[in-house]
N, C-alpha and C positions, 0 to 999 in steps of 0.2 A: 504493500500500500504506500502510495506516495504522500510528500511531504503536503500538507497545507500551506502556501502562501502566505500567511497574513500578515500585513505589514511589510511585506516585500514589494521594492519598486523596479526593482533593475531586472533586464532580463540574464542577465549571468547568473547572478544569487538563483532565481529558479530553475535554469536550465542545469545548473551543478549542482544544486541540491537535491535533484531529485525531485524538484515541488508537482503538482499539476499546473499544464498551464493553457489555457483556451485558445488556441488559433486564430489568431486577431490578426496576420501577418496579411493573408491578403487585401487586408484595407490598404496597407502602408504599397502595394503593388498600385492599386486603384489611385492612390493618391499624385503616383508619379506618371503615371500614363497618364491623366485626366488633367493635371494643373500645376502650378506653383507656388502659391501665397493662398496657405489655408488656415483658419481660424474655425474651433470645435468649443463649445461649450458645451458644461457637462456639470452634475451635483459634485459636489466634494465626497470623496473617496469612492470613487466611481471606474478608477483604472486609468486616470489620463496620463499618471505620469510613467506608470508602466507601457502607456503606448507612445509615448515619447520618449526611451529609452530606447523600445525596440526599433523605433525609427533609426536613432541614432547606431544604435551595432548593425542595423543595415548598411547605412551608409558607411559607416568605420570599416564595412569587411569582415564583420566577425561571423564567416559561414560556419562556424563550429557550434554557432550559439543557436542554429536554427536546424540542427538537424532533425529529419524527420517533420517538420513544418512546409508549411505550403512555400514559402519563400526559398528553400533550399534550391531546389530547380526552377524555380521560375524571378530568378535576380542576378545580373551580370555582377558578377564575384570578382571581376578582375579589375573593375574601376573603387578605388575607393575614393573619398570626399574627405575635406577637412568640414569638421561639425563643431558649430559654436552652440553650446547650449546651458542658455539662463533659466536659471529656479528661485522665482519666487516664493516658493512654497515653505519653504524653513523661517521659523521666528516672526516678529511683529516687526513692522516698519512703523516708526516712532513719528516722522516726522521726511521731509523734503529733505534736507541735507540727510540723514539717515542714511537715505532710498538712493540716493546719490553717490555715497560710500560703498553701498552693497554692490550697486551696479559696477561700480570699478573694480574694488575686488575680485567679482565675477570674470570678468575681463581677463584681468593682469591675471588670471589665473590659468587661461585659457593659453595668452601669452607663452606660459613655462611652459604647457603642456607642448605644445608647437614650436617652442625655443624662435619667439616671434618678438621682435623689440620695436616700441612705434616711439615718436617725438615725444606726442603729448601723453602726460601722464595725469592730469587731474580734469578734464574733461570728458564725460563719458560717451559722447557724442563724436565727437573728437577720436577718441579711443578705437569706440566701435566700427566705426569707418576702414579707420588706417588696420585695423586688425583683421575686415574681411579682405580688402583690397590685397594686403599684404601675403592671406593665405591662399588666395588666389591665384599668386604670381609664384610663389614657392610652390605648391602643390601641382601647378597646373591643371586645378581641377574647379569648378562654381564650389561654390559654400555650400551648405546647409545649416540653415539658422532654426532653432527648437527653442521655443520660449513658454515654459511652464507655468502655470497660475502666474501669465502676466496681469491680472486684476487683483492679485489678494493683497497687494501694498495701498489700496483703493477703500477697498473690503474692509480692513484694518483699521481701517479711520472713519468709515462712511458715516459713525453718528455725529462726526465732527467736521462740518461744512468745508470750512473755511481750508482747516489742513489737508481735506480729502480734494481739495480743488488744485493744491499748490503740488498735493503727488501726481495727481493728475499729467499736471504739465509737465515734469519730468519726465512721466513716463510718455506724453507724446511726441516731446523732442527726442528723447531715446530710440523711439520707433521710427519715428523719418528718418533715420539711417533707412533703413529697406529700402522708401520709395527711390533715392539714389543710387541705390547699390547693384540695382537691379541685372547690370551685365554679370555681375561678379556673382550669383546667386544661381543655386538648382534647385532648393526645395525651402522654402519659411513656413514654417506650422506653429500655430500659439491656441494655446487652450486655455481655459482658465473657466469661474462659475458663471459669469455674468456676461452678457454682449453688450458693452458699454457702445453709443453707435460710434460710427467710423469717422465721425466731426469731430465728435470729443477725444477720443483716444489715437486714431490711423491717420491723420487728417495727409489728405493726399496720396495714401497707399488703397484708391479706387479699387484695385483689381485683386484686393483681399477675399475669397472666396471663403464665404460664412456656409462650412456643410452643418450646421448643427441643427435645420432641419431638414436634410436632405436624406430621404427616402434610403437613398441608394450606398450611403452611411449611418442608419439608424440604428445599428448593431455593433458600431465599430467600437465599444466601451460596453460595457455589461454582459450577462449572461444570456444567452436566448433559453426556453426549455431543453431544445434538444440540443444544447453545451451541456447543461446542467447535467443532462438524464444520460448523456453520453460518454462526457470527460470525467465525471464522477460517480460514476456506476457502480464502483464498489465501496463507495461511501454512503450510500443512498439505502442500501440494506436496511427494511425495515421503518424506513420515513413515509410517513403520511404525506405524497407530494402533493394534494389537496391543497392542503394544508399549509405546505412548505410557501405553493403561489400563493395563497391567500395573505400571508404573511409578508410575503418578500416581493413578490413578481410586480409587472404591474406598470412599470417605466415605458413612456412610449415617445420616440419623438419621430413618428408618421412612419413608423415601417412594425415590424416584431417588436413585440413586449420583454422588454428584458427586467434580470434581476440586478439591485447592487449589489456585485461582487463581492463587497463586506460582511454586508449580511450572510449571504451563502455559505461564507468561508468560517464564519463567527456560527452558527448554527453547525455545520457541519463538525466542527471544534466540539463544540459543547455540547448538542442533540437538543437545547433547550430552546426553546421558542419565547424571544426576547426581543427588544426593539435596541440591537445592536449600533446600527449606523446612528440613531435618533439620538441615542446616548454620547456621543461624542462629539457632543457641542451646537446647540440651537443659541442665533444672537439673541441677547435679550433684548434687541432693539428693534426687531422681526416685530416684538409682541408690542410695543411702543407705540411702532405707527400703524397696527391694529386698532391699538386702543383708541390711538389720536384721531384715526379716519372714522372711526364708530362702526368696524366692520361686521356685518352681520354675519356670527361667524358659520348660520348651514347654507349659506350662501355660497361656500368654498367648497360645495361636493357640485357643485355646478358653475362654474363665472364663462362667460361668454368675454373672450377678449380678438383683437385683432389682431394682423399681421404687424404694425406699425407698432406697438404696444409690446409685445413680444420681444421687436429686434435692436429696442431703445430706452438705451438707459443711461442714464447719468446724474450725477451726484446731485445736482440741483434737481431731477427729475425722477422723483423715486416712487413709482407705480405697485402699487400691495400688487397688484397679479403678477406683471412683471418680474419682482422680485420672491413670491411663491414658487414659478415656474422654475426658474433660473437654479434655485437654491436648490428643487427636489422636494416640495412637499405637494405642489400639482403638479400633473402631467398632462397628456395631450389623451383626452377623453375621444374625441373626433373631430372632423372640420364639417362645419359646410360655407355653401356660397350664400353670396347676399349679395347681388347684386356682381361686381366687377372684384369685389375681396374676398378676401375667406376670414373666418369666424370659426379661431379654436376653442373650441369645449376643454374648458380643465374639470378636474377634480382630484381628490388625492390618488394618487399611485395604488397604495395596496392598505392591510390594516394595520402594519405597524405603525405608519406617518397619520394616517388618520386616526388614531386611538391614541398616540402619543403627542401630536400637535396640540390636540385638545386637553390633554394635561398638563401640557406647557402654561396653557393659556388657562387652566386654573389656579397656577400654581401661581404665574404672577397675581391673582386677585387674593388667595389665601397667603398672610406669612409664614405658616405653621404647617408641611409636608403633611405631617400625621393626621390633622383634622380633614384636609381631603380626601386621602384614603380613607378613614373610617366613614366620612358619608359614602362614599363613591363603593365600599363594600354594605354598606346598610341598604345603598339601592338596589346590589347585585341580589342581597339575601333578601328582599322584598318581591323584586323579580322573579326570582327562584321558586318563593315560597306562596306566590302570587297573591299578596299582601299588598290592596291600597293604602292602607289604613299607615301601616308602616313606610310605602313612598311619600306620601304625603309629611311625614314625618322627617325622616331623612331632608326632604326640601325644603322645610322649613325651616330646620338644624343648619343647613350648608348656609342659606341667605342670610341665618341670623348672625353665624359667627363672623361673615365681612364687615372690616372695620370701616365704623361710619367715615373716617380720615380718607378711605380709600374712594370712596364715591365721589370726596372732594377734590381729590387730588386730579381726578381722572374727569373730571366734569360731564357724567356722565347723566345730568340730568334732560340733556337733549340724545339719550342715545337709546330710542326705543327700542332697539334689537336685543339690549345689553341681556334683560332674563331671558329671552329665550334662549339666545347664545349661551349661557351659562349652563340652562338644562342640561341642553343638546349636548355642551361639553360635558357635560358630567357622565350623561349617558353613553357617551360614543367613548370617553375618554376609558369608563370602564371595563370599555369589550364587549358591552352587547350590541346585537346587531341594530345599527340605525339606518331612518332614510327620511331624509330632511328635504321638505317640499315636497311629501311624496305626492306625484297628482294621481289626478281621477277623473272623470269625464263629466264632473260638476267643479270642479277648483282645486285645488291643495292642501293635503294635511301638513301642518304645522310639525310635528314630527312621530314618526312611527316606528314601535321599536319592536322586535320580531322576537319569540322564546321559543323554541321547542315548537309545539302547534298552537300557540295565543299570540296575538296582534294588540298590541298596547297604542289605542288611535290618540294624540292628545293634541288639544289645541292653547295657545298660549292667548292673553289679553293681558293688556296692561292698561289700567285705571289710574287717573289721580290719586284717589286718595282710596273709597270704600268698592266692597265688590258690585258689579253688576249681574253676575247669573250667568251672564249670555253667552260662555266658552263654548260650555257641553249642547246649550240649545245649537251650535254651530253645527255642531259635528252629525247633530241628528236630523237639521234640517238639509244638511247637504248629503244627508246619508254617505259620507266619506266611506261607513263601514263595509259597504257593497262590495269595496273592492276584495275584500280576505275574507267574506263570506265562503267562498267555496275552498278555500285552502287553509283557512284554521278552521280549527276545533270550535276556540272562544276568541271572541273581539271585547276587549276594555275600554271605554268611552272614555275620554279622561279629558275635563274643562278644569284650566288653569287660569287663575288672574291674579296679577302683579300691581301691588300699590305704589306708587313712584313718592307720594307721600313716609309709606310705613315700609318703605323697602324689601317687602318678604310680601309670602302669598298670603290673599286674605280671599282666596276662593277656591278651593278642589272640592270638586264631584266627579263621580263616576260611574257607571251604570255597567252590566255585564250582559254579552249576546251572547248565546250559547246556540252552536248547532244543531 
């Protein structure tokens, strides 16, 4: 049985170790028959930088490192390239001068490696130029330039305006090296989380080919199924692969559904069904301009955004879909047309991100971890045990323990979505199964949660001050429960109202249908 990967980015360390490793090489084929100047966005720990290594030992020559891979026979072995290759990816960039240090570094490092000597020594511009040029005329061969998580010096700062505008610019002076260099050049590939657009960051390198939603590259990072069921066949003994997509799969950017590698790898390690990748590290500034925007948060198992919306980003320009997509907590549900655009459907990937996103986002409203777990298990064993009496309880419990300071803080007295969001997190965040908005051929249930063979229909209202009644008369006059008549057992009617006044529910009823 071979080794597991995890935390390995080079393609040496796996090909010598022994690790498993997924066939990713014929992208790197496809890349150089098809073009020049490519840029790929991808979530964080997704495999980018491992496919940026393997680039780079293609072009270095290293056929020993591909044996038995698609590229072994199908890549002229006799040409090799000199490869300059920046990683952003390691430690925090503090600051513009920083970012300006590191890139030099980077450089003068490449320098040794090449036994390559240039004038200028403290401009990285400057640097970068004389050091393609120069490897060009000693080698007799075009460059290949590989620049990893060139946005995370960006990323880094992004809650802080002002600094994240002054990286910015370094990092776009740094890049108009390319647009000049272009004789001297055979392949430039930058990947990173984010598609900052090509004004703010390329300015002038036009003919940067953005595959990261391209069809015909939708697989060239992550697992597909049959990687998975293929390449780790004999790890797989005994898993519930249901279960394994349920959890994992789910990633789409308009081609096959893939898994994060992370995950995979983390699961297959341990056999425990965990929210691996989710646990190593969500910005707490993600939940910020949540809160700031007043997002409705079942809103995000559906958002409708555009093409323009998607491929544009920047520091002053900071779109909640945008940056959902980008980061890995939506993906690409489907498209359609509208007219002369297209119109991505997101929603979450799979159920780790959606059952963990919305813990997140309880957790920034609770300061005490432990009291949200013990509601969020008082709802589970109410569910269970199919107990109103006790959810009603529970809800009451979670609303009443948020500190009044935090409603202040948050100004949350124009943000009518805020209870329902909070439900729906509670509920989704718990693991049971939800579906927010779910429609019907008379309107929308508010949210419905699925048990075993019961249907929990509930609709939310929010009131000034005292109840009105009128939640559960909703549900009956639109007969919502039609729809799970014939595939549950029992339907749970459940009217909800929220005092914007008294901050907590001052209305649940419920009625039960039985088949």
């Amino acid at each position: 049985m071979k080794k597991l990967p995890i935390g390995i980015s080079t393609l040496q360390s796996i090909r010598e170790d022994n690790c498993y490793y997924v066939d990713k090489t014929p992208f790197v084929k496809k890349l150089v028959d098809n073009g020049k100047y490519y840029f790929l966005s991808r979530p964080r720990r997704f495999g980018k930088s491992l496919l940026v290594d393997t680039i780079k030992q293609a072009f270095l020559g290293n056929r020993e490192l591909f044996k038995g891979l698609y590229l072994e026979n199908n890549w002229d072995w006799e040409k090799k390239y000199p490869v300059i290759h920046i990683d952003f990816g390691g430690g925090v960039v503090q600051d513009a001068q920083d970012l300006k240090e590191w890139i030099i570094k980077q450089l003068k490092r490449h320098m040794i490696t090449y036994n390559v000597s240039v004038e200028e020594q403290n401009n990285a511009r400057f640097i970068f130029t004389d050091l393609i040029i120069s490897l060009k005329e000693i080698y007799k061969n075009p460059v290949v330039v590989l620049v990893d998580e060139y946005d995370k010096p960006i990323l880094d700062n992004i809650d802080d305006t002002e600094k994240a505008i002054e990286i910015r610019e370094v990092l776009k002076d740094f890049y108009s090296v390319l647009k000049a260099s272009d004789q001297y050049l055979k392949l430039v590939f930058l990947t990173g989380v984010s598609r900052f657009s090509k004004v703010s960051i390329f300015s002038g390198l036009n003919q940067l080919q953005d595959i990261t939603l391209s069809p015909a590259f939708a697989t060239i990072c992550g697992y597909t199924q049959s990687e998975l069921e293929t390449v780790f066949s004999d790890r797989l003994e005994g898993v519930e692969l249901e279960k394994l997509r349920y959890w994992y799969n789910g990633y789409s950017w308009l081609g096959d559904k893939v898994y994060n590698p992370f995950d995979v790898l983390l699961f297959l390690s341990e056999k425990i069904f965990r929210p691996y990748w989710f646990e190593t590290g969500t910005p707490t500034f993600l939940m910020e301009i949540i809160l700031n925007n007043k997002v409705f948060l079942p809103k995000l198992e559906e958002i409708k955004a555009s093409d323009e919306i998607l491929a544009n980003l920047d520091v002053d320009f900071l779109k909640i879909e945008n940056l959902l997509f980008q980061s890995g907590y939506l993906t690409i549900k489907e498209t359609k047309k509208l007219g002369l655009k297209t119109i991505y459907i997101l929603t979450y990937p799979n159920f780790e991100v959606k059952m963990s996103f919305n813990n997140f986002f309880l957790s920034d409203i609770l300061p005490v971890a432990s009291d949200k777990e013990e509601v969020q298990n008082s709802i589970v064993e109410a569910i269970e045990e199919n107990s109103l009496e006790n959810l009603k309880t529970a809800l009451y419990s979670f609303f009443a323990s948020i500190p009044n300071d935090w409603y202040r803080k948050n100004d949350l007295d124009s943000y009518e979505g805020f209870y329902a969001s909070v439900v729906y997190a509670l509920f989704t965040g718990s693991g049971l199964n939800t579906r927010s908005e779910d429609t019907t051929n008379l309107g929308k249930i508010d949210l419905t949660v699925l048990y075993q063979d019961r249907a929990y229909i509930i609709e939310f209202k929010v009131v000034e001050k005292d109840s009105e009644g009128k939640a559960l008369g909703q549900i009956k006059e639109k007969r919502y429960y039609e729809k799970y008549t014939d595939s549950c057992r029992e339907i749970n009617l459940i009217g909800i109202e929220f005092s914007k006044e008294k901050r907590n529910v001052v209305y649940f009823e419920y009625e039960t249908l039985e088949r």
